[in-house]
C-alpha positions in Angstrom: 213.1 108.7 110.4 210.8 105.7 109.1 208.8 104.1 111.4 206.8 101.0 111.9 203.8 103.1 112.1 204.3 104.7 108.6 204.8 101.6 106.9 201.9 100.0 109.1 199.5 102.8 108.0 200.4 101.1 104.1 200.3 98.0 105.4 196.5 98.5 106.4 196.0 100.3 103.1 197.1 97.1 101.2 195.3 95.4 103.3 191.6 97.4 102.8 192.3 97.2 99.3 193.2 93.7 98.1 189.7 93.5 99.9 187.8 95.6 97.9 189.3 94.5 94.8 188.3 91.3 95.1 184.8 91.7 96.4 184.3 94.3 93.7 185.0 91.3 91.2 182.5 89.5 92.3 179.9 92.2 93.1 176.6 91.6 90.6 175.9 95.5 90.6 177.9 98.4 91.8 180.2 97.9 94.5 179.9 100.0 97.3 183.1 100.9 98.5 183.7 101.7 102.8 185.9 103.4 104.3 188.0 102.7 107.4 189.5 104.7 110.5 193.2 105.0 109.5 194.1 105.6 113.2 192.2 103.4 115.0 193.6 100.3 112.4 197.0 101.4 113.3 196.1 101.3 117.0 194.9 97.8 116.9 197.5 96.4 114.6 200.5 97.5 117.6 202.9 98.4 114.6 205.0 100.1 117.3 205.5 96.8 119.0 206.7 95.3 115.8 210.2 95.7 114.3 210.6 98.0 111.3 211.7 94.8 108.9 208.5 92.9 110.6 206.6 95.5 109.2 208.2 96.4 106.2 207.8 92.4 105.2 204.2 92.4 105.9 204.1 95.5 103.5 206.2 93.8 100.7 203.4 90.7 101.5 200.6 92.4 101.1 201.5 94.0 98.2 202.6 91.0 96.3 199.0 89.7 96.5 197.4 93.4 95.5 199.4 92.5 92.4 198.6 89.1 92.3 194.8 89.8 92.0 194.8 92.8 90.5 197.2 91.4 87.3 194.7 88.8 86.6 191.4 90.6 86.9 188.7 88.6 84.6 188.0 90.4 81.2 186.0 93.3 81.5 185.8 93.7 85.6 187.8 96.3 85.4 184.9 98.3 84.4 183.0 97.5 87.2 181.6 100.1 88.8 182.7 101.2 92.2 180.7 104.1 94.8 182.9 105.6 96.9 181.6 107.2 100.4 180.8 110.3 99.1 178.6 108.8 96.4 181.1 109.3 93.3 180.7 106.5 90.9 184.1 105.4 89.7 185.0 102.1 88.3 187.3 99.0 89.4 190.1 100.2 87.0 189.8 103.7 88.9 190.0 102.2 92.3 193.2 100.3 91.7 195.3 103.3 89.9 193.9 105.5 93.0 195.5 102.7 95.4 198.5 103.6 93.5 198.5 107.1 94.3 198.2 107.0 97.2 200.7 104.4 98.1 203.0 106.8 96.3 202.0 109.7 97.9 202.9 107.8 101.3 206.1 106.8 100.4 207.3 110.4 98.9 206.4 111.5 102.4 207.9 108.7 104.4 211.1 108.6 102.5 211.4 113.0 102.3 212.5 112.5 106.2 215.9 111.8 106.8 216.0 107.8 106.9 218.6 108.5 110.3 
């Protein structure tokens, strides 16, 4: 069964993202990208209180404006190099198709579970 929480856990994916994919625009050397607690964002964002279509909108939302910014990236800033926690050096382009992923990933879970 989907629940608020799933989609909530995207929602503050989408949300950490559209973030760094802007600032990393605008960053003059390598970005350095940060991490955040998965659980304690859903904790604070009370998906559980929220209605499944509440959340499921916000998702839809917030994804609209990841592909807002990221379809009109300036030229070349999508070679702008990114560090990720661990110290990997990726670049702009890198961070978005990983966003992907794992948006993907997520859903192919969520939507393996019977939707009753």
């Amino acid at each position: 069964m989907v629940k608020e929480r799933d989609i909530g856990t995207l929602c503050d994916s989408a949300i950490n993202n559209v973030s760094r994919f802007i600032r990393a625009q605008q960053s003059e050397g390598p970005f350095v990208v940060t991490g955040y607690d998965q659980d304690e964002w859903v904790r604070a964002q009370q998906y559980q209180q929220a209605s499944l279509e509440e959340v499921a909108s916000l998702w839809v939302s917030l994804n609209r404006s990841v592909l807002r910014v990221v379809s009109r990236l300036p030229e070349g800033k999508e070679t702008q190099a990114c560090l990720l926690p661990d110290g990997k050096q990726v670049t702009l382009a890198w961070l978005i198709k990983d966003y992907v992923a794992h948006m993907e990933h997520h859903l192919a879970q969520i939507f393996a579970e019977p939707l009753l």
